[in-house]
ROSENU-625762 format. One record per residue (C-alpha): residue number from 1; x, y, z. Coordinates in nm, 3 decimals, padded with zeros to 5 digits. Each point is the difference from the previous one (the first is absolute). Example, Ala and Ser with C-alpha at 12.3 -4.5 7.8 and 13.67 -1.06 7.14 Angstrom:
nr/east/north/up
1/01.230/-00.450/00.780
2/00.137/00.344/-00.066
This chain:
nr/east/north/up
1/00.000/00.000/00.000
2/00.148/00.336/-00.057
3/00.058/00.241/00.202
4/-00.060/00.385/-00.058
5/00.122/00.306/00.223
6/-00.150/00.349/-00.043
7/00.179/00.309/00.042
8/-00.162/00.325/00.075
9/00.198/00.316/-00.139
10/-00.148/00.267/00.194
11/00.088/00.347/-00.218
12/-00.086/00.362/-00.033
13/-00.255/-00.032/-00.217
14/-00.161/-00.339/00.047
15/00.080/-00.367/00.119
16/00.059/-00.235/-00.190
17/-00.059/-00.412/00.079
18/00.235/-00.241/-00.230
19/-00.060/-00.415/00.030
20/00.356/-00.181/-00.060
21/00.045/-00.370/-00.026
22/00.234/-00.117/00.206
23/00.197/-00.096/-00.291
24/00.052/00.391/-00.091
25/-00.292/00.052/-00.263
26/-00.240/00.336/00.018
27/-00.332/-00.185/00.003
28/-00.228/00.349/00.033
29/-00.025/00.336/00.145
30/-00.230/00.248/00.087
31/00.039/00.362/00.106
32/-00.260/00.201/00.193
33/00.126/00.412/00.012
34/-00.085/00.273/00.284
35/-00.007/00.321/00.026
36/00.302/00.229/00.125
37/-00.061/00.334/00.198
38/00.230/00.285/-00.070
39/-00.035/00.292/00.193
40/00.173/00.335/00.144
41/00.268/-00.025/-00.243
42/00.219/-00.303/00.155
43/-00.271/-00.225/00.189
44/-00.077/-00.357/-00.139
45/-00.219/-00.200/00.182
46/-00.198/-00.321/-00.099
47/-00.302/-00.240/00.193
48/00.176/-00.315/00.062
49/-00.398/-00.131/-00.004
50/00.045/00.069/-00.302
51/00.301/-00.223/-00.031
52/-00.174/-00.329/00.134
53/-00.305/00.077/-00.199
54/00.251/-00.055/-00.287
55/00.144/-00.298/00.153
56/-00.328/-00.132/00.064
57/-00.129/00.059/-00.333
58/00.322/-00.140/-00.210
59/00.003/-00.264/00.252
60/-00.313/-00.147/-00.130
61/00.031/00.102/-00.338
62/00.282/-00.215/-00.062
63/-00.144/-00.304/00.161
64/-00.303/00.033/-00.147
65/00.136/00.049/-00.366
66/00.235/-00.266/00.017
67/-00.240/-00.211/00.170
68/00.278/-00.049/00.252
69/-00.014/-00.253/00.344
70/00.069/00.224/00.285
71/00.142/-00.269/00.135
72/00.273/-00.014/-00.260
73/00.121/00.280/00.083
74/00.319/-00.053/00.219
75/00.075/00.401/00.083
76/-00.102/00.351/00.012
77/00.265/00.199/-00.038
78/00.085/00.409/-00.066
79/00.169/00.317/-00.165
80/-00.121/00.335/00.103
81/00.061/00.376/-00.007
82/00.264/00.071/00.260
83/00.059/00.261/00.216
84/-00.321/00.081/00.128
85/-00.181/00.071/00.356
86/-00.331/-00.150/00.087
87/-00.066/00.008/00.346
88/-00.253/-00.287/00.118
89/-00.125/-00.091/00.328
90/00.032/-00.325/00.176
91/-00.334/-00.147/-00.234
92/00.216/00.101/-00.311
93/-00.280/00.235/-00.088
94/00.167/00.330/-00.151
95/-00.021/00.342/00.255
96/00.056/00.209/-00.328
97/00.098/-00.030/-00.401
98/00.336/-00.091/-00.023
99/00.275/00.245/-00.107
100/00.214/-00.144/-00.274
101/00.315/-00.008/-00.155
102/-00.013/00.295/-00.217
103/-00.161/00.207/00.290
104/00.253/00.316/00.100
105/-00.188/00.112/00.286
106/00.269/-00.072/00.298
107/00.259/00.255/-00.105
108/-00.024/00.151/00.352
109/00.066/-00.336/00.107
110/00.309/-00.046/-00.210
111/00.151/00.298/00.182
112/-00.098/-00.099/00.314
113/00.224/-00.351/-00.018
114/00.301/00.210/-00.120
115/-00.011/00.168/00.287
116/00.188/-00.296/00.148
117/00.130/-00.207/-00.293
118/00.202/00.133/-00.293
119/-00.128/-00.148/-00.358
120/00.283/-00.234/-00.089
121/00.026/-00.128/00.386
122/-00.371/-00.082/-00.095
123/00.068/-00.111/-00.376
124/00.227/-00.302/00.154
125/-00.265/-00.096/00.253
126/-00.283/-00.054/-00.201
127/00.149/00.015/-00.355
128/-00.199/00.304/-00.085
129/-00.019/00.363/00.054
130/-00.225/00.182/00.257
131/-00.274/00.127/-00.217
132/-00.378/00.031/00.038
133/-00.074/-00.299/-00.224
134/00.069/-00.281/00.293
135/-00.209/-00.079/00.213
136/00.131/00.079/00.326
137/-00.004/00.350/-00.117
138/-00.390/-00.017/-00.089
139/-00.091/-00.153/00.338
140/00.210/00.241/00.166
141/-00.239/00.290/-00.194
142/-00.305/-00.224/00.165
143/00.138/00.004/00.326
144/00.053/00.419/-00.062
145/-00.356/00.020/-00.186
146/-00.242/-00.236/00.078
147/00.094/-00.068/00.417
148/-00.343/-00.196/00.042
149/00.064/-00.237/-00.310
150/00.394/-00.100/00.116
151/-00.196/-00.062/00.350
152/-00.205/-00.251/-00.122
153/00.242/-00.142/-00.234
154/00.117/-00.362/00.072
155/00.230/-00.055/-00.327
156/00.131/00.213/-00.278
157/-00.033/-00.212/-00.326
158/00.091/-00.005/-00.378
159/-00.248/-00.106/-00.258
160/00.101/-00.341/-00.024
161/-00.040/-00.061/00.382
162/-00.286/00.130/00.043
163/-00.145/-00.290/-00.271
164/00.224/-00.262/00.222
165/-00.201/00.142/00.296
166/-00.350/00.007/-00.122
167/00.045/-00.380/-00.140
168/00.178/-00.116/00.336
169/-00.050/00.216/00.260
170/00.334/00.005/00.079
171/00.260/00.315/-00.023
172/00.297/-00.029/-00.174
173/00.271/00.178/-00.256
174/00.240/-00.155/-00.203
175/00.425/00.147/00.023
176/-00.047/00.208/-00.365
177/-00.337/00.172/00.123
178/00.147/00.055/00.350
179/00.290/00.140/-00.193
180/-00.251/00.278/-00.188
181/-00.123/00.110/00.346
182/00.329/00.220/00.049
183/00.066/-00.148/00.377
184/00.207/-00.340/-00.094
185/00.316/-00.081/00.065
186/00.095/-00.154/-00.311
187/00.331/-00.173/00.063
188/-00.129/-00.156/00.303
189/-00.377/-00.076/-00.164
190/-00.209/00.154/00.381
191/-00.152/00.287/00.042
192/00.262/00.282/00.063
193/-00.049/00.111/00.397
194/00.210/00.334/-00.128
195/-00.221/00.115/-00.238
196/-00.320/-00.082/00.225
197/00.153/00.203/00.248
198/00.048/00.296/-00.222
199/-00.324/-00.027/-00.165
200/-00.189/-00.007/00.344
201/-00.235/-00.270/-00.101
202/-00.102/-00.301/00.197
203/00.158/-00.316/-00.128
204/-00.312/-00.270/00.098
205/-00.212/00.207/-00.275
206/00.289/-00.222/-00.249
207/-00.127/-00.313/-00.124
208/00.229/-00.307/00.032
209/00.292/-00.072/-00.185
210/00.001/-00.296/-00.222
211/00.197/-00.127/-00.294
212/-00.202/00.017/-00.369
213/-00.055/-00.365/00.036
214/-00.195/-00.035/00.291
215/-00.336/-00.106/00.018
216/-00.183/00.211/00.186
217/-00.277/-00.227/00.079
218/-00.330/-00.163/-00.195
219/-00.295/00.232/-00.186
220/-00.270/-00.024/00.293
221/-00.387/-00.111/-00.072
222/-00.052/00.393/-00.037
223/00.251/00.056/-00.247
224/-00.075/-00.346/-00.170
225/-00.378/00.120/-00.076
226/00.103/00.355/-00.124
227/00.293/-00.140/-00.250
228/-00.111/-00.334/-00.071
229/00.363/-00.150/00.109
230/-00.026/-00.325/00.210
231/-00.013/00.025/00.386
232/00.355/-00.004/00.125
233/00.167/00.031/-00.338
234/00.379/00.085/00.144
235/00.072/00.388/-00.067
236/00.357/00.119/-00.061
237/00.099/00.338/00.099
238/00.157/00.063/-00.326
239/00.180/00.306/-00.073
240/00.007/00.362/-00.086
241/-00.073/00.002/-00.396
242/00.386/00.211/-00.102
243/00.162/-00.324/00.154
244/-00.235/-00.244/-00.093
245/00.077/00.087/-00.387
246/00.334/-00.092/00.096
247/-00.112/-00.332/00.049
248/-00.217/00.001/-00.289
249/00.256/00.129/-00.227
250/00.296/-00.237/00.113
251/00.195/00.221/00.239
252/00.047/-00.281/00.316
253/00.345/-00.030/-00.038
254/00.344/00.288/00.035
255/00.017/00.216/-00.320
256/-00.310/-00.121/-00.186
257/-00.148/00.307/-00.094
258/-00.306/00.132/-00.184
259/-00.193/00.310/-00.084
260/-00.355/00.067/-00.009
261/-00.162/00.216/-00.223
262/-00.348/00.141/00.121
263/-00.147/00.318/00.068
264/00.295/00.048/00.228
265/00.306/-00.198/-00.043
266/00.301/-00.147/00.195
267/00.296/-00.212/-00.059
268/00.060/-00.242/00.307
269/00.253/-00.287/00.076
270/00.073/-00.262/00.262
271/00.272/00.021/00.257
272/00.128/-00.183/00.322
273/00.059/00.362/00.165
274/-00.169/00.333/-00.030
275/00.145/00.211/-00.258
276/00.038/00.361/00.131
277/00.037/00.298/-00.248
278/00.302/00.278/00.112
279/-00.293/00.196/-00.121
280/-00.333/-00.156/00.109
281/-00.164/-00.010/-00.323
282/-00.063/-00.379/-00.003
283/-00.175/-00.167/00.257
284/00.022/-00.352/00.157
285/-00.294/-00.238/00.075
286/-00.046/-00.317/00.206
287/-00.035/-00.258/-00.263
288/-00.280/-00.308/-00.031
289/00.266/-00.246/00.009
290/00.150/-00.058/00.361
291/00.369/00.118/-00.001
292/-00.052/00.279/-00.324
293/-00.027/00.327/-00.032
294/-00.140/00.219/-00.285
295/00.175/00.337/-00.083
296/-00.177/00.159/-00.207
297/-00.039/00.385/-00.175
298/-00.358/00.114/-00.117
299/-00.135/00.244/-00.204
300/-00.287/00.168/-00.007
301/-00.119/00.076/-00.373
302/00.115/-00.238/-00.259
303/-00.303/-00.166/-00.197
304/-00.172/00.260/00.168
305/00.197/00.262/-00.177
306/-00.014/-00.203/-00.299
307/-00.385/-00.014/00.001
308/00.017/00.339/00.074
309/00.170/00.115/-00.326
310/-00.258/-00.195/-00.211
311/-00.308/00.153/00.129
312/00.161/00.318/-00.001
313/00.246/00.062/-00.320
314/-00.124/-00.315/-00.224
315/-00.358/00.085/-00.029
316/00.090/-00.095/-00.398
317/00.119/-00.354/00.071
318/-00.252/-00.034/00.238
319/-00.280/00.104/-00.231
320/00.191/-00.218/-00.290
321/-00.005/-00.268/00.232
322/-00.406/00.034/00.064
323/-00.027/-00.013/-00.372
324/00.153/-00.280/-00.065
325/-00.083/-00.176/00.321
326/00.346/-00.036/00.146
327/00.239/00.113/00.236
328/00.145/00.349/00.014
329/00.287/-00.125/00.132
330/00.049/-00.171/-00.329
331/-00.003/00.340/-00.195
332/00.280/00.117/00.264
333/00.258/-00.258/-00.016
334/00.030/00.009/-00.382
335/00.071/00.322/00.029
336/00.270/-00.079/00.282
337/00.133/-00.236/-00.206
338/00.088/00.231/-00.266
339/00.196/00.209/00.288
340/00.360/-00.040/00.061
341/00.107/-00.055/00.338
342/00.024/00.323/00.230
343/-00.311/00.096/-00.194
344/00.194/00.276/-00.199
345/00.112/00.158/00.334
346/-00.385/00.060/00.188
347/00.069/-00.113/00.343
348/-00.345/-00.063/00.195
349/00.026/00.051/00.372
350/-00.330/-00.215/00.162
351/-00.054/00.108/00.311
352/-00.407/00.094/-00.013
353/-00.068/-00.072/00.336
354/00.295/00.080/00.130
355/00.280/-00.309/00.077
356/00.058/-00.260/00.245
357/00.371/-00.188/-00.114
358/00.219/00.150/-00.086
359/-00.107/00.395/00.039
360/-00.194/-00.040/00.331
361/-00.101/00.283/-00.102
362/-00.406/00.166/00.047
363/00.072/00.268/-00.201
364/00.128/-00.158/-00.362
365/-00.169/00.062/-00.303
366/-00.026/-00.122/-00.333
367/00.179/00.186/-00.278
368/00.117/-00.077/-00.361
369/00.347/00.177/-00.060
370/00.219/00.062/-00.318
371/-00.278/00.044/-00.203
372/00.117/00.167/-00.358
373/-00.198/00.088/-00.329
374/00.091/-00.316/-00.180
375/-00.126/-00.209/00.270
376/-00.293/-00.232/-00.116
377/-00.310/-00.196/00.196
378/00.189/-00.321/00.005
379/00.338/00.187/00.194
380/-00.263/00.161/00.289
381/-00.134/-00.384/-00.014
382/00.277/-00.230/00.036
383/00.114/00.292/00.240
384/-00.240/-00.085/00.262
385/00.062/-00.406/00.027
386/00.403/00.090/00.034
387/-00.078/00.241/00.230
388/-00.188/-00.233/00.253
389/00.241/-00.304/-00.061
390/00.296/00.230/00.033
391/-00.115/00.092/00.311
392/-00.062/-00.335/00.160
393/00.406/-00.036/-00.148
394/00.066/00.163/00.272
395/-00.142/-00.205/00.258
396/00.122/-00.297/-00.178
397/00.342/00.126/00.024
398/-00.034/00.099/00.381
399/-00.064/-00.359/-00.013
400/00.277/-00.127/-00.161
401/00.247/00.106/00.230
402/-00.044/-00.260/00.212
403/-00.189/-00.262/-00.195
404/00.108/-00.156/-00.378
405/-00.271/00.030/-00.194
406/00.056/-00.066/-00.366
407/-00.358/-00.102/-00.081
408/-00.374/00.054/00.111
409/-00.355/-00.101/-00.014
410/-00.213/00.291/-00.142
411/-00.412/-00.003/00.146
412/-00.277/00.186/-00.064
413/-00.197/00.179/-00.255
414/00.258/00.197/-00.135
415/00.228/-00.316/-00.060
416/-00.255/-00.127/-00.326
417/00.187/00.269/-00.187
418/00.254/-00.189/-00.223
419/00.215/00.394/-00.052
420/-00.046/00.099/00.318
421/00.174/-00.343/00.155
422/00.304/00.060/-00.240
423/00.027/00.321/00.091
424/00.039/-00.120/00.382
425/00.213/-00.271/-00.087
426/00.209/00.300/-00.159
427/-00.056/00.258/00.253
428/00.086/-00.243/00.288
429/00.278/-00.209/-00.179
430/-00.147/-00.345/00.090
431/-00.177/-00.260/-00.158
432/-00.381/00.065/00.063
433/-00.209/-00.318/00.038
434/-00.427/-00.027/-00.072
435/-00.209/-00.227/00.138
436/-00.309/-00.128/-00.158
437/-00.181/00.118/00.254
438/00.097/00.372/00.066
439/-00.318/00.139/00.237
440/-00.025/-00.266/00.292
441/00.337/00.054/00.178
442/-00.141/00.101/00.342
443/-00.294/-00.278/-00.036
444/00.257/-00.296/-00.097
445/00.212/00.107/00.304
446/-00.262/-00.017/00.253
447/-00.141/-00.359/-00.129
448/00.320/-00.143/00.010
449/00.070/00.176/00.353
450/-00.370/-00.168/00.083
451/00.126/-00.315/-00.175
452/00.367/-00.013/00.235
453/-00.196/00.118/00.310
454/-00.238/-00.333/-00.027
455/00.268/-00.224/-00.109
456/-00.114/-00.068/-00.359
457/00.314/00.146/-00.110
458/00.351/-00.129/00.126
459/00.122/00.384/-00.009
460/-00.030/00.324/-00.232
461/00.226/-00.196/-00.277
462/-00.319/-00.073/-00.099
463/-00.021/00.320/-00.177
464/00.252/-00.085/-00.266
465/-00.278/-00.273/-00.127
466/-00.268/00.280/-00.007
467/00.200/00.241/-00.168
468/00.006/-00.064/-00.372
469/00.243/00.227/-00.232
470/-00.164/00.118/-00.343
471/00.263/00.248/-00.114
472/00.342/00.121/00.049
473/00.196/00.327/-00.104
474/00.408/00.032/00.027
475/00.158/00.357/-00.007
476/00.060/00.160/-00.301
477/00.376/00.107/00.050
478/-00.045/00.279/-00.273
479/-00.319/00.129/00.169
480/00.167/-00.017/00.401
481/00.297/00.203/-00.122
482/-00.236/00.263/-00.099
483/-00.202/-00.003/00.267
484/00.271/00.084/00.251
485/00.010/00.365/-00.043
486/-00.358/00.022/00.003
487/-00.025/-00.155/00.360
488/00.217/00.256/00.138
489/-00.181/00.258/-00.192
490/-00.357/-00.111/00.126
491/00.134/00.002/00.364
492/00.206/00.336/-00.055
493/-00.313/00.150/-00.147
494/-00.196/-00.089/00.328
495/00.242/00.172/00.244
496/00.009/00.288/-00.248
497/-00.354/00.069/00.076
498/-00.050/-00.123/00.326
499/-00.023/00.333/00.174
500/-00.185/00.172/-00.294
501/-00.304/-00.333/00.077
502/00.039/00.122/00.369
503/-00.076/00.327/-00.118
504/-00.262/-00.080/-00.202
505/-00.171/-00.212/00.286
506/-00.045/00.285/00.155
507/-00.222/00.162/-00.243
């Protein structure tokens, strides 16, 4: 009889349920989306009802479809937006929406812990820098804000946990997760007593440690009617969804390395020790698999900036596209193709939102530079994919100087672009590697962390037997020579204007 595990990638925009056999096949998925609130500029908050409503519902949908046994299923298992606060009380029912990741309310906060801990004395506790998008920092602005809601809350949880909760009943967060709330000592894998101290809060509101793989307990009769899972199906604490991928996408062992190309975007690798930047533009995560770690560098615009130039400058492809009932993105890349590498000297800085890795810096903008008269569409196009993979260059290179890393795995929407992959493998000097399946990173790595946890799987090997490679693309030598100068021009061209985006934020 086979046996299936379902993985629950808890997101932004929706959740979405995926049904693996235990020999590594998709079988199904469903996705169920919620709303975000965005409010007074910086504030992000979301109804984690909303969240097990969308469990609930995928839950069912996939059984149901799939005219699935319950009782095949041998785990429940999870990846989910990190970095969160949800306060709960001891029922698990929520006291208030949670605040998530890309919430910026707690800058008060921020200042409040340097008061007693410099930023790189904090970088090499927790791997990170002491900013408001931790949580720590958002239940310290609780604590300041709302004094009657930290009263009554029991735990502080992430999305993910808060599912684990509802279907156990018991509380719980995985290492990577307890790394995202800002107060972990990362070396050491506990709670950091320092930074609790600074922060003022009271350490019992933490939910337990506990490695990725640990079953948290069975879905109770409750949870069994609402999702349609078996009574006491085992659930797996799974992982934060930015180190989950790293399962999914083959990075369980020193130096394998991938990128993931999204809305966002990050490069990430594995390592035995934290890697700490001189700088502190990268950051280090506790990783899924016991004895790993996951430095990694993120952006925050890269197919996001990428969609954004469509719907904004190619309203011709786009309308070509609707025409002939294809993709605009089709129009684009022949017209990239045409371009010679450096895209006849347009540099595209794409910092829309600001930046996370490497510019860690609120105030960035995006800005197309070197523009002359006998620049054409295609040079302004091809300008905006360098720009974004130069930029994660950088982190890749931070990266490198501990780590060899001579090829990776590329995920994600933006990887089904055959000229944009060369153009990392280029960019980044390394052999870039495709899967066949480029959108279910975070899912496959939470099913097989469900899969180890249970004991279906000897041990996250297992990966290398879900993982199945469709294409490769080597370096051009020609093209990485002439890339060179461009790399130092893109990241001179940001420092050039650093102050003038400060300005300008100002405005």
């Amino acid at each position: 009889m086979t046996k299936y595990i379902l993985a629950h990638d808890i997101g932004t925009s929706g959740n979405k349920a995926t049904l693996f056999s235990e020999g590594g096949k998709l079988i199904g998925s469903h996705i169920a989306s919620y709303d975000t609130d965005y409010f007074k500029g910086t504030w992000v908050e979301q109804d984690p009802e909303d969240w097990w409503n969308a469990v609930s519902i995928t839950s069912n949908k996939l059984i149901s479809t799939l005219n699935i046994n319950p009782t095949d299923i041998a785990a429940v298992s999870f990846s989910g937006q990190m970095m969160g606060c949800l306060c709960v009380d001891e029922s698990g029912n929520p006291l208030r929406k949670s605040i998530i990741w890309a919430d910026q309310r707690a800058q008060d906060q921020v200042a409040q812990i340097e008061r007693y801990i410099s930023q790189r004395e904090f970088y090499h506790i927790v791997g990170h820098q002491n900013t408001a998008s931790y949580g720590v920092q958002k239940l310290m602005w609780v604590r300041d804000n709302e004094p009657e809601i930290y009263n009554k809350t029991y735990k502080v949880l992430n999305a993910k946990d808060f599912i684990v909760t509802r279907l156990t009943g018991n509380f719980y967060t995985d290492y990577s997760d307890g790394n995202s709330n800002g107060c972990f000592d990362l070396k050491n894998l506990t709670w950091s007593d320092k930074i609790i101290e600074y922060a003022g809060i009271d350490k019992d509101k933490l939910p337990e440690l506990k490695p990725s793989t640990f079953v948290a307990g069975g879905v109770t009769k409750e949870a069994s009617e609402a999702t349609g899972l078996a009574e006491g199906t085992p659930v797996v604490l799974g992982g934060g969804d930015g180190v989950t991928a790293s399962v999914g996408a083959g990075s369980i062992s020193p130096g394998k390395t991938y990128c993931s190309i999204g809305t966002s975007a990050w490069v990430t690798t594995a390592s035995d020790e934290p890697i700490f930047d001189e700088d502190m533009r990268t950051v280090t995560w506790a990783h899924v698999v016991p004895g790993l770690y996951a430095p990694n560098g993120t952006m925050q615009t890269a197919g996001g900036a990428y969609n954004w130039f469509k719907n904004t400058i190619c309203k011709y492809e786009t309308h070509q596209a609707e025409l002939k009932d294809t993709s605009p993105y089709d129009y684009i890349n022949e017209q990239i193709e045409q371009t010679p590498v450096g895209s006849n000297g347009v540099i595209f800085l794409p910092y829309l939102l600001g930046e996370r890795a490497p510019r860690w810096d609120p105030n960035a903008k995006g800005a197309f530079i070197g523009l002359r008269s006998e620049n054409q569409r295609g040079d302004i196009m091809r300008s905006v994919l360098e720009g974004i993979t130069m930029n994660l260059s950088i982190v890749l290179d931070i990266l490198r100087k501990q780590v060899d890393i001579e090829e990776l795995l590329v995920v994600g929407g933006g990887a089904k672009g055959a000229i944009w992959r060369q153009m990392m493998a280029d960019i980044y000097n390394a052999k870039v590697k495709v899967p066949t399946v480029l959108e279910e990173a975070s899912s496959m790595g939470a099913a097989v962390t469900g899969g180890v946890g249970v004991g279906l799987f000897k041990d996250f090997d297992v990966i290398n037997e879900f993982i199945e490679i469709n294409s490769e693309h080597t370096p051009d030598p020609l093209a990485v020579k002439d890339y060179q100068p461009m790399k130092e021009i893109f990241d001179d061209s940001y420092f050039a204007l650093k102050e003038v985006f400060a300005k300008m934020s100002k405005m």
